[in-house]
Backbone as JSON, one array per atom type, in Angstrom:
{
  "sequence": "XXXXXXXXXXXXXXXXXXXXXXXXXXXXXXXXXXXXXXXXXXXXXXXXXXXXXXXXXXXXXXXXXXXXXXXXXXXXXXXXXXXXXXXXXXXXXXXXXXXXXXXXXXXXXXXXXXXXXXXXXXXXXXXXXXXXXXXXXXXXXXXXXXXXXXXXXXXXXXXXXXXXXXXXXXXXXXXXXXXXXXXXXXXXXXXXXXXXXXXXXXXXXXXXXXXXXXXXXXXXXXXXXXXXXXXXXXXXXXXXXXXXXXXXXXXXXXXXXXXXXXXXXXXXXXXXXXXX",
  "N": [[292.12, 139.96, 93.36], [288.93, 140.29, 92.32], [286.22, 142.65, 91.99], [282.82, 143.69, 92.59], [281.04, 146.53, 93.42], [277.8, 147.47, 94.68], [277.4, 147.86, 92.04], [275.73, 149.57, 89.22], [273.66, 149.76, 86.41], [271.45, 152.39, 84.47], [268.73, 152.36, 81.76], [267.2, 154.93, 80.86], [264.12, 154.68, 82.13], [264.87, 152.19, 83.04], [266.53, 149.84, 84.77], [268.89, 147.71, 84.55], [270.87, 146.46, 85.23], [271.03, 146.06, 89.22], [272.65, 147.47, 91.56], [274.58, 145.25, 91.82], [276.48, 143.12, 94.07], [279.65, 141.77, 94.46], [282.45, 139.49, 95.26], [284.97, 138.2, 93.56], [287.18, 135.46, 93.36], [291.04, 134.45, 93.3], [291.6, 131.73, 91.78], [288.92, 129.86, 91.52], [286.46, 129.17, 89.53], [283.26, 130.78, 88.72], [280.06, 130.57, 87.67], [278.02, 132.56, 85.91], [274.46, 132.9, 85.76], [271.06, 133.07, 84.89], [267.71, 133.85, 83.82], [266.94, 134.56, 80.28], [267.39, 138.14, 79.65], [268.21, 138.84, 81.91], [270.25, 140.13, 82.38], [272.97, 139.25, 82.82], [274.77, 139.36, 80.6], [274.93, 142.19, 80.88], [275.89, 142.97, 82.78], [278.88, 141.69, 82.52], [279.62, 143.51, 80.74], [280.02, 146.0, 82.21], [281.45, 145.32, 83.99], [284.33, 144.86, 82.32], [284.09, 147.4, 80.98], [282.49, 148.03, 78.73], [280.28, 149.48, 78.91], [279.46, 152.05, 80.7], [278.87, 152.73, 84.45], [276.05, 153.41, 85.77], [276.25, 154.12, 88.47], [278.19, 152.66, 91.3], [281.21, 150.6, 92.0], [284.02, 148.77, 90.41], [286.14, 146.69, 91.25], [290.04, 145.81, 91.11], [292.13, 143.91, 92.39], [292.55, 146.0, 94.56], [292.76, 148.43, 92.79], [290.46, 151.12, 91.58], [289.28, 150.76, 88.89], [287.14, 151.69, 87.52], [286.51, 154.37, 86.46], [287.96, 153.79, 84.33], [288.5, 153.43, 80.82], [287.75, 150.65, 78.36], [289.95, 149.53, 76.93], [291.92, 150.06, 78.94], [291.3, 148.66, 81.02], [291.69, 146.29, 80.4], [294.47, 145.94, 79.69], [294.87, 146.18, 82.99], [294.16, 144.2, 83.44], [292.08, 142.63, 83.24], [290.62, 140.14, 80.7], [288.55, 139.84, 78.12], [285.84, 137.43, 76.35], [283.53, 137.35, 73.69], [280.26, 136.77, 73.22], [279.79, 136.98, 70.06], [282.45, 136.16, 67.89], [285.38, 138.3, 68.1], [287.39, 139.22, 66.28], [290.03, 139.96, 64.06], [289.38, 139.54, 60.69], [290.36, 139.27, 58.04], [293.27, 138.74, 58.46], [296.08, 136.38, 58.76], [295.83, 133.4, 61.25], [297.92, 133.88, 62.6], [299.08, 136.24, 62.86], [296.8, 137.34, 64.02], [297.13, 136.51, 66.95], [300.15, 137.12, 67.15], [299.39, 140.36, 67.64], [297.77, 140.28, 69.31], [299.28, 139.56, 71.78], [302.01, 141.21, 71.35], [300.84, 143.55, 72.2], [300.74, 143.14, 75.23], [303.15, 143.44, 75.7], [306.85, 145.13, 76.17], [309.38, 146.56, 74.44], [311.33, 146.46, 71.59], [309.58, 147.18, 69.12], [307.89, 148.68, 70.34], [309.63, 150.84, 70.96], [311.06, 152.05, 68.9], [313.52, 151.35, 67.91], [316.61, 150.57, 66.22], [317.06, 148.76, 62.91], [317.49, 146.32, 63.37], [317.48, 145.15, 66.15], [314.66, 145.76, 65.94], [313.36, 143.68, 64.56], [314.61, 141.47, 65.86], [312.89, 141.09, 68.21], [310.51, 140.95, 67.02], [310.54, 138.77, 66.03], [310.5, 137.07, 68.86], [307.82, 137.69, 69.53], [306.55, 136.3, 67.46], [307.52, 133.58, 68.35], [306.62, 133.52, 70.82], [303.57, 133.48, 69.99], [303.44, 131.02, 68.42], [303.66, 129.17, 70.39], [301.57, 130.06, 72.24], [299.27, 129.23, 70.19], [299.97, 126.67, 69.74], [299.28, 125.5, 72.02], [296.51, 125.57, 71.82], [295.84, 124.25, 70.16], [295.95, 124.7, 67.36], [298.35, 124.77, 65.39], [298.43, 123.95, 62.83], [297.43, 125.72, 61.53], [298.13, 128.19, 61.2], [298.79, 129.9, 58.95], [296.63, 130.16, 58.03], [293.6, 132.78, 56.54], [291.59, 134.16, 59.04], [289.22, 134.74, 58.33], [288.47, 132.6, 56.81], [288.39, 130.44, 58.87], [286.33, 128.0, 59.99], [283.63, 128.08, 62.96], [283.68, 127.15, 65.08], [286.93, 126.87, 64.88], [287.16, 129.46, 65.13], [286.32, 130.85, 68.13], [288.02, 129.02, 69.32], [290.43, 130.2, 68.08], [289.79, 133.11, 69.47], [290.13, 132.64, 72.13], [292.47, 131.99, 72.66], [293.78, 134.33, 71.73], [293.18, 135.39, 73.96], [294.44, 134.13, 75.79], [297.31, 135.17, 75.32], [296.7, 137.86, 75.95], [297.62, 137.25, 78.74], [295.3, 137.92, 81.26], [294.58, 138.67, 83.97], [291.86, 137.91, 85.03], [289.84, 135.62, 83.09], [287.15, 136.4, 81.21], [284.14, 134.35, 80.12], [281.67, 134.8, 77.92], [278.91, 132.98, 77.41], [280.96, 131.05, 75.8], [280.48, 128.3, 74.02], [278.3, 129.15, 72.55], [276.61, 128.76, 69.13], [278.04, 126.83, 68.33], [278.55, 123.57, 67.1], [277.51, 120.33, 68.55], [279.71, 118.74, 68.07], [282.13, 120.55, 68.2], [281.8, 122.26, 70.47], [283.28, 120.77, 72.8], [285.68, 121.43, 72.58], [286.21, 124.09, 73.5], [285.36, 123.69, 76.08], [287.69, 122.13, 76.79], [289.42, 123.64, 76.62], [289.08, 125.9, 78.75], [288.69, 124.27, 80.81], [291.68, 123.56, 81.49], [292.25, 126.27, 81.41], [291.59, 126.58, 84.17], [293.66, 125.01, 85.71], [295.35, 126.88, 86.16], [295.82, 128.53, 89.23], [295.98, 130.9, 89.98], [294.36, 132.58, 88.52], [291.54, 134.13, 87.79], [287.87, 133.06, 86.93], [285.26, 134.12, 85.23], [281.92, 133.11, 83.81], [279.48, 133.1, 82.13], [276.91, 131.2, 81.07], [274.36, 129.27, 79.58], [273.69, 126.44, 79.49], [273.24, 124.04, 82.07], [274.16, 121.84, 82.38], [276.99, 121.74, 81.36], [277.47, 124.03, 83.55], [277.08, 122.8, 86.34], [279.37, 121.09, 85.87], [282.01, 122.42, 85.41], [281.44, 124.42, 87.49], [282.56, 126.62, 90.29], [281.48, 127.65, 91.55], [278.36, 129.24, 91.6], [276.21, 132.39, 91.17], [273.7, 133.91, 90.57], [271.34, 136.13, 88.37], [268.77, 137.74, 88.55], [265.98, 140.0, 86.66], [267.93, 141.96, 87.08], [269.12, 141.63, 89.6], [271.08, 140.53, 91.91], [270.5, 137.39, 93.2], [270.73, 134.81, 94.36], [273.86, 133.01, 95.21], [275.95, 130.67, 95.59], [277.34, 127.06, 96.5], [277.4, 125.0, 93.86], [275.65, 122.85, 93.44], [273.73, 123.91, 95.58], [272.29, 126.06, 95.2], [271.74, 125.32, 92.84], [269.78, 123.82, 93.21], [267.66, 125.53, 94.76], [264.04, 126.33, 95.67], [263.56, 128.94, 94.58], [264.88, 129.54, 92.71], [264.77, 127.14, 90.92], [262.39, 128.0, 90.01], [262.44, 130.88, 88.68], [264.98, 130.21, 86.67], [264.83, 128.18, 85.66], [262.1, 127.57, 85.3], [260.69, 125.77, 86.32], [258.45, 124.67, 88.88], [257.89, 124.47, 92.48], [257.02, 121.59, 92.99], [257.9, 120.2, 90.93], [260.92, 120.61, 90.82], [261.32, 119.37, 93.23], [260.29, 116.48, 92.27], [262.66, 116.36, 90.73], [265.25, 115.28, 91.64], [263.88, 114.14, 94.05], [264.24, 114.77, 96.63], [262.85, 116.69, 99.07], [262.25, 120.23, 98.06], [264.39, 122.57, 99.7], [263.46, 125.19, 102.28], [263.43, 128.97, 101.41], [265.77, 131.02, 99.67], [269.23, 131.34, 98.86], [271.5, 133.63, 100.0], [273.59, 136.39, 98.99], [276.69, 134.95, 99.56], [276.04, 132.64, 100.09], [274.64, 131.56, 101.83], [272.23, 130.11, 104.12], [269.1, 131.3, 105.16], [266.48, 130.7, 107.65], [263.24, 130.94, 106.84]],
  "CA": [[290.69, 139.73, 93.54], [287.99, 141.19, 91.08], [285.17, 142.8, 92.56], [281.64, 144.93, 91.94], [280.89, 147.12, 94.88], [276.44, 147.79, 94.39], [277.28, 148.02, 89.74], [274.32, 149.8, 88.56], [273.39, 150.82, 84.97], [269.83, 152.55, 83.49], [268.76, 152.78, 80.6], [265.49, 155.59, 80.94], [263.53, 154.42, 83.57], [265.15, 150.66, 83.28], [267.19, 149.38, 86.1], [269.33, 146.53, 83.94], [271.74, 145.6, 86.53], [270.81, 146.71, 89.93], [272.94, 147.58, 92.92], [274.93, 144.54, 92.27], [277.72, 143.03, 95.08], [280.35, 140.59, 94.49], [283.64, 139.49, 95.26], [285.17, 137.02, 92.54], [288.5, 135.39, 94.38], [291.77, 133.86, 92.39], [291.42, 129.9, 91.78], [287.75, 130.05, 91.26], [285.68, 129.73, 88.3], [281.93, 131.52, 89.22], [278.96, 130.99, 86.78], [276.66, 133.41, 86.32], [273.03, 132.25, 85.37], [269.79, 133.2, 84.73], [267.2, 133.96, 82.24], [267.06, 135.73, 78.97], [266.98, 139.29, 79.93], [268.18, 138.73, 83.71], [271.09, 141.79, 83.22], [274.61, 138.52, 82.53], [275.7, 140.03, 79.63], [275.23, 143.63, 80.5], [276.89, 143.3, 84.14], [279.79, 141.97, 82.15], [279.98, 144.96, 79.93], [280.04, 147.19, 83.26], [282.88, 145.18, 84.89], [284.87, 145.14, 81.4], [284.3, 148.84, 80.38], [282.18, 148.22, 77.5], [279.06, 150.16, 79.52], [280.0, 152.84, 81.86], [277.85, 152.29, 85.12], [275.48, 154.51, 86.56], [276.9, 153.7, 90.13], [278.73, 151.51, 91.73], [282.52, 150.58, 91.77], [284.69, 147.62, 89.5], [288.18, 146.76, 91.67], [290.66, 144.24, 90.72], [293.46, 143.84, 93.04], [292.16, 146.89, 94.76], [292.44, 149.39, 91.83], [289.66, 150.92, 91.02], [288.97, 150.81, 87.84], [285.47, 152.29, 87.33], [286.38, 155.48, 85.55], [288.64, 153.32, 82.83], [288.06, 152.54, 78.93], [287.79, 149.55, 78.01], [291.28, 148.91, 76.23], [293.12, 150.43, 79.97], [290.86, 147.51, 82.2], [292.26, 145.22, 79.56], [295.58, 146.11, 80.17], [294.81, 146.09, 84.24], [294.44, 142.46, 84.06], [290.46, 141.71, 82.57], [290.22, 139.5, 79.65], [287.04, 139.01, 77.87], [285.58, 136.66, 75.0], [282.54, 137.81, 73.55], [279.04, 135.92, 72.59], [280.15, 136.98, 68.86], [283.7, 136.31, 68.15], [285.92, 139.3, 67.93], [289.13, 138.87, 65.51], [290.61, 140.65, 62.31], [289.19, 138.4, 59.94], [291.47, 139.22, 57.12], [294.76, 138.39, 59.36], [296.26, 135.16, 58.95], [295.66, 133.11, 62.35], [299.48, 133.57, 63.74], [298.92, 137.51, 62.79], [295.89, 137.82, 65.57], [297.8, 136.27, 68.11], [300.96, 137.86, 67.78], [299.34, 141.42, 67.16], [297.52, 140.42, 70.81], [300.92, 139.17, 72.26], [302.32, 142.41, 70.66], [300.02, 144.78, 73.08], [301.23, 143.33, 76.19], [305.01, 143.12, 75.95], [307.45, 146.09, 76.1], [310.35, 145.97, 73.49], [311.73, 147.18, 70.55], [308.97, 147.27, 68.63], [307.27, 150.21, 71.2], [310.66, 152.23, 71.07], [311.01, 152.76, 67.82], [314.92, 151.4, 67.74], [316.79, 149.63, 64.92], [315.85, 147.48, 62.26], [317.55, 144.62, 63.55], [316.13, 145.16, 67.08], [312.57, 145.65, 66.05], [313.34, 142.13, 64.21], [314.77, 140.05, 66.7], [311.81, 141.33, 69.23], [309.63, 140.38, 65.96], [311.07, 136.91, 66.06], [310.18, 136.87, 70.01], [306.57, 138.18, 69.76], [305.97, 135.43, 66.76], [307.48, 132.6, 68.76], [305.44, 133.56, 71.93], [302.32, 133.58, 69.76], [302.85, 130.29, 68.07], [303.67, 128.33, 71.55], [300.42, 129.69, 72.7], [298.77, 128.33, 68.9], [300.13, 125.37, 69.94], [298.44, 124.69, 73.55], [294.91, 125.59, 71.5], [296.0, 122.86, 68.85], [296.04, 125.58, 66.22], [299.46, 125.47, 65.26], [298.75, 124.12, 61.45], [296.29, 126.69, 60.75], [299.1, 130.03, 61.59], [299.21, 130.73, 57.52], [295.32, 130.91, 57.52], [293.0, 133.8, 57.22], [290.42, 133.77, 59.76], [287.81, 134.47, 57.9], [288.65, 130.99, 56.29], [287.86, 129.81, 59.9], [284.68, 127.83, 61.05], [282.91, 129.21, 63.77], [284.51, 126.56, 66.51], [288.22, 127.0, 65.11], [287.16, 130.74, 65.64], [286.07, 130.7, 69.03], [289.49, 128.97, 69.85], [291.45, 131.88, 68.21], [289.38, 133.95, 71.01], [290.76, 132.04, 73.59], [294.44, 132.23, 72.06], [294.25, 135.88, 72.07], [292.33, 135.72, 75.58], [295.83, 133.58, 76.66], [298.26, 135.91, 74.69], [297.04, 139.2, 76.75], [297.64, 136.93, 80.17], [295.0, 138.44, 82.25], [294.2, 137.81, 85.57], [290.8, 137.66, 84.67], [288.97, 135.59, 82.11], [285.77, 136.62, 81.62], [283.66, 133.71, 78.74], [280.22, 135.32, 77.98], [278.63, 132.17, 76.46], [281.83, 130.65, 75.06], [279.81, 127.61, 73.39], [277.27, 129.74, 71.38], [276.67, 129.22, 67.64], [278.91, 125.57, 68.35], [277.86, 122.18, 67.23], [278.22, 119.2, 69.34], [281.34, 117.94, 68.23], [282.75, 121.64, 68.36], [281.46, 122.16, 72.11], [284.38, 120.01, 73.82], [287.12, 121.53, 72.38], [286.26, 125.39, 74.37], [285.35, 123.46, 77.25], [288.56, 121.69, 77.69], [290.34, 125.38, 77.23], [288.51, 126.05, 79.96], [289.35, 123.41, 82.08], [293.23, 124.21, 81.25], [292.87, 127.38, 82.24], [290.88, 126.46, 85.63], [294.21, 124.25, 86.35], [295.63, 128.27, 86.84], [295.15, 129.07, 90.51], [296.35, 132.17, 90.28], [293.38, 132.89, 87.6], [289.88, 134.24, 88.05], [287.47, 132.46, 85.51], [283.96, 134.07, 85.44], [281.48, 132.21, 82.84], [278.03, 133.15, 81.57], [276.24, 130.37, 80.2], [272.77, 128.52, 80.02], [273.58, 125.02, 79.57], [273.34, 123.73, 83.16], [275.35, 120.45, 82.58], [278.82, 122.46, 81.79], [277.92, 125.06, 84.82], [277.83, 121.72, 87.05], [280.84, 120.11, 85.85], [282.63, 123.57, 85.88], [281.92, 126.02, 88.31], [283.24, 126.26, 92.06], [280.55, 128.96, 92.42], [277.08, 129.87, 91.04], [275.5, 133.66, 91.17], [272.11, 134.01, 89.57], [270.8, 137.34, 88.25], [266.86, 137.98, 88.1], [265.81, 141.41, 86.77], [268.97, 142.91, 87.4], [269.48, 141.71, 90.71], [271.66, 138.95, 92.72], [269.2, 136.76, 93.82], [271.5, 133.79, 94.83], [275.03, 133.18, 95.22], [276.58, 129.98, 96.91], [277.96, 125.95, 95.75], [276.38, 125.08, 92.34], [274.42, 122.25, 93.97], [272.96, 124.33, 96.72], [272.09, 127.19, 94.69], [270.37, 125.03, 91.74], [268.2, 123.28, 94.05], [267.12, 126.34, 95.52], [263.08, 126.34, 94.68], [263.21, 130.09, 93.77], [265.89, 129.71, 91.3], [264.5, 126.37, 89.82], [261.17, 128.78, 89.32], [262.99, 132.0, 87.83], [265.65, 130.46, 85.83], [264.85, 126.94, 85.22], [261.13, 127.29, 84.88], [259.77, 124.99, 87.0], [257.66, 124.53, 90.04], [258.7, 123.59, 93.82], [257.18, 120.15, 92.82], [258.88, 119.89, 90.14], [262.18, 120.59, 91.88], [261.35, 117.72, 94.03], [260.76, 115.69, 91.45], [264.06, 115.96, 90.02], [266.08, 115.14, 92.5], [263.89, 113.29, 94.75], [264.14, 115.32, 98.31], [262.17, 118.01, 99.05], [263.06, 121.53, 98.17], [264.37, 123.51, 101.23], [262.98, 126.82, 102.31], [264.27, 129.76, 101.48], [266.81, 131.37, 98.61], [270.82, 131.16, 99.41], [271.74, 134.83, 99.5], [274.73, 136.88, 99.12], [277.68, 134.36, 100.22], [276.35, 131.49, 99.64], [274.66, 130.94, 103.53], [270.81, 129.77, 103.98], [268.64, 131.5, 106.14], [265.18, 129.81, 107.27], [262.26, 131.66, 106.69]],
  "C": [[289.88, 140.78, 92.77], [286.89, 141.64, 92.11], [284.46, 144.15, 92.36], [281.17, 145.17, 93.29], [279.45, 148.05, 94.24], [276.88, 148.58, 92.93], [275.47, 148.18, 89.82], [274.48, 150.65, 87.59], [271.95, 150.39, 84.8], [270.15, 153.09, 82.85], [267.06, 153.71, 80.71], [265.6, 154.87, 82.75], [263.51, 152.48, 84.11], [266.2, 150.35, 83.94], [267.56, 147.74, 85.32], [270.09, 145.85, 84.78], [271.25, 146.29, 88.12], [271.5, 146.43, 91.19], [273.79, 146.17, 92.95], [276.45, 144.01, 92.97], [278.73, 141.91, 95.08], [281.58, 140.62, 94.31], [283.91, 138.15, 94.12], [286.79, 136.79, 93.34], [289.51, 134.33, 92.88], [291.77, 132.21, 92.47], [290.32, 129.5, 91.93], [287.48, 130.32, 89.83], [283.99, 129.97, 89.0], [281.0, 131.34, 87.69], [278.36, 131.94, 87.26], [275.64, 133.44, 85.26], [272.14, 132.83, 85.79], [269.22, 133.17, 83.78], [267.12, 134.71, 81.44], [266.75, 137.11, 80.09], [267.22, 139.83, 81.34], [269.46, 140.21, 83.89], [272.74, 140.5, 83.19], [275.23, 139.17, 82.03], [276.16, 141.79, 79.69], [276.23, 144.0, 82.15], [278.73, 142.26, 83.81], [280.86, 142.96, 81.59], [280.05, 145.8, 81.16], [281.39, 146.81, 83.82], [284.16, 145.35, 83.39], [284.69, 146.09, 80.82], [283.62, 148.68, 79.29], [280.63, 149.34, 77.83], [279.91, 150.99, 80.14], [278.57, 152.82, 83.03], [277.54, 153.36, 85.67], [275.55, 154.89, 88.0], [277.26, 152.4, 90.33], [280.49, 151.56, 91.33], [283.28, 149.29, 91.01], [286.01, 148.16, 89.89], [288.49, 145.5, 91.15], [291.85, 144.61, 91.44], [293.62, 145.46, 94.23], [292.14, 148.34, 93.97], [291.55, 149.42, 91.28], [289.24, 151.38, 90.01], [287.65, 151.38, 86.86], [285.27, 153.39, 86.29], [287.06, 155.03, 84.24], [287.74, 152.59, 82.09], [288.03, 150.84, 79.67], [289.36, 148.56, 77.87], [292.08, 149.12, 77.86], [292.62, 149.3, 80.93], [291.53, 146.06, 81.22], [293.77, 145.2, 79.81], [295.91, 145.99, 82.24], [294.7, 144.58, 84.29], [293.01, 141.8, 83.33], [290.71, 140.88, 81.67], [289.1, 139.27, 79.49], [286.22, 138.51, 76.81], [284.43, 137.03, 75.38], [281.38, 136.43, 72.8], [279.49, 135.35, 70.99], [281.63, 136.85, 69.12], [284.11, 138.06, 67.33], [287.34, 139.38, 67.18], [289.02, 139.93, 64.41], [290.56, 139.89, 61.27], [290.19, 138.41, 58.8], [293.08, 139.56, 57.43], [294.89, 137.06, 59.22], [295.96, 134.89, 60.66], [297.16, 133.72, 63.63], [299.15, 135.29, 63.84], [298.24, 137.83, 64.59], [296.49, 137.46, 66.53], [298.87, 136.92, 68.5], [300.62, 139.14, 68.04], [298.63, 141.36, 69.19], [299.03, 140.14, 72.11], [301.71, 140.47, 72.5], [301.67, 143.82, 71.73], [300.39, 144.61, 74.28], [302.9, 143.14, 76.6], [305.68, 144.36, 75.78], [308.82, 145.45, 74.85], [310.77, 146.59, 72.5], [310.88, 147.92, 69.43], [308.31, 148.59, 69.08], [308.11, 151.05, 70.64], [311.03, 152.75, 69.68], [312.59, 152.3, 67.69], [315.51, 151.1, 66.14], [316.6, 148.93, 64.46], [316.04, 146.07, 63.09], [316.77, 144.47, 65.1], [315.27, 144.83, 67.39], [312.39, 144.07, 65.81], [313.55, 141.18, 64.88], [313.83, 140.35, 67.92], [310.56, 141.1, 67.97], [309.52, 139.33, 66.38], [310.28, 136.37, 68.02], [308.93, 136.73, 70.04], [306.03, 136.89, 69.18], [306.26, 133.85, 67.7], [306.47, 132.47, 69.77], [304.06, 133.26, 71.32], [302.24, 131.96, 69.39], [303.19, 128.98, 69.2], [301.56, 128.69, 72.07], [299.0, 128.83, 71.3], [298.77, 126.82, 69.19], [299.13, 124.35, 70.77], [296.88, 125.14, 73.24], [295.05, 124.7, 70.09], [295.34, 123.5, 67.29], [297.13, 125.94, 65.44], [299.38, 125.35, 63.44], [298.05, 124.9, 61.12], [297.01, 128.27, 60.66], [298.84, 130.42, 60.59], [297.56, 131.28, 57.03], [294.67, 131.87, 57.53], [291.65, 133.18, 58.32], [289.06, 133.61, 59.3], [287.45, 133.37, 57.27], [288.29, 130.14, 57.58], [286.72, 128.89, 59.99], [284.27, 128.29, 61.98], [283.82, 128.26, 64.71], [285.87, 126.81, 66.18], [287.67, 128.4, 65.41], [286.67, 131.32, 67.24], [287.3, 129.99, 69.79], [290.65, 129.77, 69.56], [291.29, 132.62, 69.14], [290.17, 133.36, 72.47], [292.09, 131.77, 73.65], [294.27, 133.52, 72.57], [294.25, 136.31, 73.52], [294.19, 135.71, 76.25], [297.11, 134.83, 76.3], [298.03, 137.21, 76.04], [297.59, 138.6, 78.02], [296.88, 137.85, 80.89], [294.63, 137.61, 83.57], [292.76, 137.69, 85.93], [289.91, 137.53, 83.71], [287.93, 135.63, 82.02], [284.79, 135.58, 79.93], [282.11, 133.95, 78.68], [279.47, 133.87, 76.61], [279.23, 131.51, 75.43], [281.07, 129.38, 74.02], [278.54, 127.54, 72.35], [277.56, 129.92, 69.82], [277.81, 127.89, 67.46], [278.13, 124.37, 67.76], [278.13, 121.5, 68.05], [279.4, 118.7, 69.26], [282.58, 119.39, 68.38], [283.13, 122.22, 69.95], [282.63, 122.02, 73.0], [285.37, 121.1, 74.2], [287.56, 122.75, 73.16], [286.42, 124.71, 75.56], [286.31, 122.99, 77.98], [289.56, 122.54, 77.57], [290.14, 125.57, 78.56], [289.01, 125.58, 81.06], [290.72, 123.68, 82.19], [293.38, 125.04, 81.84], [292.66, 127.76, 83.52], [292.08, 125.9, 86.47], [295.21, 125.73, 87.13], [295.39, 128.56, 87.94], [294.93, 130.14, 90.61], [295.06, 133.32, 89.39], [292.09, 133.02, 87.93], [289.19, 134.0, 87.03], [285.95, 133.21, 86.14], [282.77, 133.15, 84.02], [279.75, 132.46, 83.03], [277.59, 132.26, 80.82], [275.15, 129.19, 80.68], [273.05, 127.14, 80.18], [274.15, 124.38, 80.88], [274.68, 122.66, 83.69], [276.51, 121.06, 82.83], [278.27, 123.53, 83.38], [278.14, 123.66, 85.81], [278.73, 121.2, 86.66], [281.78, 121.55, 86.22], [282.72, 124.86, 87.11], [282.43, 125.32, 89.95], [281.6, 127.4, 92.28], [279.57, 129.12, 91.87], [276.96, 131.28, 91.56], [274.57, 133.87, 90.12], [271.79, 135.23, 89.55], [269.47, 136.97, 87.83], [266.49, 139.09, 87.97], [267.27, 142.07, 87.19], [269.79, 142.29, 88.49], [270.3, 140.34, 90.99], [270.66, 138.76, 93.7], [269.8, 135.47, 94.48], [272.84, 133.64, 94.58], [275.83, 131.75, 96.33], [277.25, 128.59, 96.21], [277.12, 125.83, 94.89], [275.15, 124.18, 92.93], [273.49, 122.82, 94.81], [272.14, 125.47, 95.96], [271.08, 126.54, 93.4], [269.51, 124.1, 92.27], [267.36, 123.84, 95.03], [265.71, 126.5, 94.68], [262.88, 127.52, 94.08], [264.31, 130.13, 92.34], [265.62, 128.25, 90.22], [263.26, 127.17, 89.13], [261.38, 130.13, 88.22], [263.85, 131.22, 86.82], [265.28, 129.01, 84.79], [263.48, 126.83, 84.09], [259.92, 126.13, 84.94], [259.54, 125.27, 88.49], [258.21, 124.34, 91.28], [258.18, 122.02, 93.7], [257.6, 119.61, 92.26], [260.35, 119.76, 90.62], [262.36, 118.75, 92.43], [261.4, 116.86, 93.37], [262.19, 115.27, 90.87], [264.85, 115.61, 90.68], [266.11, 113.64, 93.83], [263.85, 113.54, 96.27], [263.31, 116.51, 97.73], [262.45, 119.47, 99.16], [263.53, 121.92, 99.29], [263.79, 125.18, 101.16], [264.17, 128.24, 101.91], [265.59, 129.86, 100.56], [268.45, 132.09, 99.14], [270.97, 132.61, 99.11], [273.05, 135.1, 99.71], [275.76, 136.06, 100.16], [277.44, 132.64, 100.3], [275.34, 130.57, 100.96], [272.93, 130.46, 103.62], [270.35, 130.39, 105.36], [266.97, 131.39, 106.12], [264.0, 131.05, 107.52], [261.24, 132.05, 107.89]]
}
């Protein structure tokens, strides 16, 4: 189980994430939504080590992880695909995968043994990489460089490498950004693949409402920093304070869309409604 025990980082006298509380559980995928500037992307960077937080704690499995880099929460179990993709562009495709493959396996290659050794734990690392090539339907592209990529085959290398480290938590910060339409699918039904994982915690930052309803088990909305809602996706996006902060519409509007009349009152921490 992943979890942020009151994560807070400032910057000056700016309060970007604030005080925030959440458990993330295994066989769950969790959006997390709001609007530009709401504090998604940077309360990723706090639970993945790319920030260091000004308080607060980041456990996974109850280790807490708070005082570790980046690269040692990566090795604890995180995984996390970035807005921009992140690869070795001048690596053939099979390269990046095994070289991620390569970081979590023990073997000959670490110890420094003999040639033949290092080679037949070579031969291991490369097969492992191009089975997972395979199950992202990348296997004829192994001899390419990346930077020969498009932006959607590159965004499925990310999610090769993601699979290669095996963590026990994928974290997709806007996996569908900088996609076309016919590009779109092909992340989303990674996704779904790796949702069929029980044992897997999926968190998922991203605006386009449609995929958070087809995908999540969970919503959590940030506003200003803060968790402002947290509960089933339907209950949580027909809450009228979160169609007004994130959506950008009205409580009549709300109604409109749907057709019933908003209910009182914003779903807090857990998901539970309490009436005003």
């Amino acid at each position: 189980m992943l979890e942020t025990q009151d994560l807070t980082v400032r910057f000056g006298g700016h309060v970007a994430v604030n005080a925030v509380s959440c458990r993330f559980e295994p066989g769950t995928l969790t959006a997390i939504v709001g609007p530009n500037g709401a504090g998604k992307t940077t309360y990723f960077n706090l639970i993945s080590g790319q920030l260091r937080a000004t308080a607060g704690r980041v456990r996974l499995n109850g280790q807490d992880l708070s005082a570790l880099p980046a690269s040692a929460r990566t090795r604890a179990g995180l995984g996390r695909a970035f807005q921009l993709t992140n690869l070795f562009p001048n690596l053939s495709v099979l390269e990046n995968v095994r070289l991620a493959v390569q970081a979590t396996r023990e073997g000959a290659h670490r110890r420094g043994l003999d040639l033949f050794s290092i080679w037949s734990d070579h031969g291991q690392l490369t097969q492992r990489a191009r089975e997972i090539l395979a199950s992202v339907a990348m296997g004829a592209q192994e001899a390419m460089a990346v930077a020969s990529l498009p932006h959607g085959d590159q965004r499925k290398l990310e999610v090769a490498l993601l699979m290669a480290l095996e963590p026990q938590v994928y974290m997709f910060d806007e996996p569908t950004a900088g996609m076309s339409h016919d590009e779109a699918p092909v992340i989303l039904n990674l996704i779904r693949a790796l949702k069929k994982d029980r044992s897997k915690t999926i968190l998922l930052v991203e605006h386009k409402m449609d995929v958070v309803r087809e995908l999540a088990d969970r919503i959590i909305v940030l506003h200003n920093g803060a968790l402002v809602a947290d509960g089933p996706p339907a209950e949580v996006i027909a809450s009228p304070v979160v169609q007004q902060a994130y959506l950008g519409v009205g409580p009549q509007d709300a109604c409109a869309q749907d057709g019933t009349p908003p209910q009182p009152g914003l779903p807090p921490r857990g998901g539970r409604r309490t009436n005003p």
